[in-house]
N, C-alpha and C positions, 0 to 999 in steps of 0.2 A: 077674640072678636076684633081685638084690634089689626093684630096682624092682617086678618081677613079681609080689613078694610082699606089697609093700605097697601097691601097687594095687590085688591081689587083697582084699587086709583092708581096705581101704577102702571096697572095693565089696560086699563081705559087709557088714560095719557098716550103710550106708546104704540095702541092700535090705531088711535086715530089720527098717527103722524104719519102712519107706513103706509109703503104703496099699497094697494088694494091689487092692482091692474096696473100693466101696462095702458099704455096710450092705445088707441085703437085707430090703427087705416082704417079707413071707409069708402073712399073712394079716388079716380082720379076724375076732375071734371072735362067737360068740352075743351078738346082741343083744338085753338081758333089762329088762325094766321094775323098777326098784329100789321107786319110790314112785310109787302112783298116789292124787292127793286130787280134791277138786272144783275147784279152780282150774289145777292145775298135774300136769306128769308127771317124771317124770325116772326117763331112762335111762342104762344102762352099756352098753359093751364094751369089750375090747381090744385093740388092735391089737400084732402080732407079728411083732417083728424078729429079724433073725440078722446080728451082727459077726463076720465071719470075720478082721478085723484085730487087730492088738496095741495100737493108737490106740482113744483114747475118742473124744468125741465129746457132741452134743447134739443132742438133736431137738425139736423146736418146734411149735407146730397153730396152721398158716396160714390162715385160713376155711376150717373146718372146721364145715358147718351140717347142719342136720338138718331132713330133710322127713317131713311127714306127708300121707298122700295125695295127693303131688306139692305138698303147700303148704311153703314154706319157712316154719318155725316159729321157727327162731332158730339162733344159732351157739356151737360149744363151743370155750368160752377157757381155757386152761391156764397151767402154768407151764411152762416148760424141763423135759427131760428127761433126764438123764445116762445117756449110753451104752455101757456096762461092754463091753471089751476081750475079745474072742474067745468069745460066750456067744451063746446066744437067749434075749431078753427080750421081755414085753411092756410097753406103756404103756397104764395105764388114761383110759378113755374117758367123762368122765359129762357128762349134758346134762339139763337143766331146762326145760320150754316151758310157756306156760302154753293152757291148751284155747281161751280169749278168741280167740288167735291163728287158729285156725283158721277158728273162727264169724265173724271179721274177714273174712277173705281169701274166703272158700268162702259166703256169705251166701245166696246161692240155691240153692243143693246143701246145704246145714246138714242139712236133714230127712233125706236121703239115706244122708246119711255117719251120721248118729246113729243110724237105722236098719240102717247094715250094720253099725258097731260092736256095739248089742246082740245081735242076729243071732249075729256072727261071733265077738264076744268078745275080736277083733284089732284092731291098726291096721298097715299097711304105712310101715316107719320105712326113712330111707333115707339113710345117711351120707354126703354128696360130700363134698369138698375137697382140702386136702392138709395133708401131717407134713412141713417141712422137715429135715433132716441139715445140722449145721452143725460143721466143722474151720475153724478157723482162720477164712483168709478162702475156705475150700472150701464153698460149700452144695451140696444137692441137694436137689429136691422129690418126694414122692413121691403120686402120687394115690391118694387113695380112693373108691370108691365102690360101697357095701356096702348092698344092698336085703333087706330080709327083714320076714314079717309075721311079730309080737309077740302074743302071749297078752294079756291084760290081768287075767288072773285069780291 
């Protein structure tokens, strides 16, 4: 009987320190133009997690790049993120391109795309990559990729 019981409290102890789950994606939020000038743009969003564990945690942006009109404009680099214990959080998103980039890649369509921008008053912005999750020597990646067309005004 003893045995039994201290087995048993062994095993309660050690279950309710272990991950359960993974973190969970849920989503990316609105993606909103913070600053628009003549050379450069930069955007936000969020991206939203839920820790169902009692373990923290860190999450990290693995190329994480940003397209404009399918042009890859460039990539958002961060710092570490801490992962608060049994909560839903987000981690904020910001990214800086500069417009050059575009008129680079897209050279012969340029007139095109400047004409649908004043037209439309958007641009189609488009998040791929991934947010790694890191325990220990535990990772996980998790992909993004969040399309939506942006206001400019």
């Amino acid at each position: 009987m003893k045995k039994f019981l201290l087995l048993s409290t062994i095993f309660i102890l050690l279950s309710a320190c272990s991950v359960s789950k993974k973190p969970e994606f849920k989503y990316v939020d609105k993606i909103q133009v913070k600053k628009v000038s003549m050379r450069n743009i930069t955007l936000t969003t969020d991206a939203v997690f839920n820790n169902p564990n009692n373990l923290k945690g860190k999450l990290s942006i693995e190329d994480l790049h940003i397209f404009v009109d399918n042009i890859d404009v460039g990539t958002i680099s961060s710092q570490e993120f801490d992962v608060p214990a049994k909560s839903e959080f987000t981690i904020p998103l910001e990214g800086t391109f500069s417009l050059s980039k575009i008129y680079e890649k897209n050279k012969n369509g340029i007139l095109g795309s400047i004409l649908n921008v004043i037209q439309t008053d958007s641009l189609k912005i488009q998040y791929k990559g991934a947010i790694r999750y890191h325990l220990g020597t535990f990772s996980y990646p998790y992909q993004i990729n969040k399309e939506q067309k942006v206001s400019l005004k």
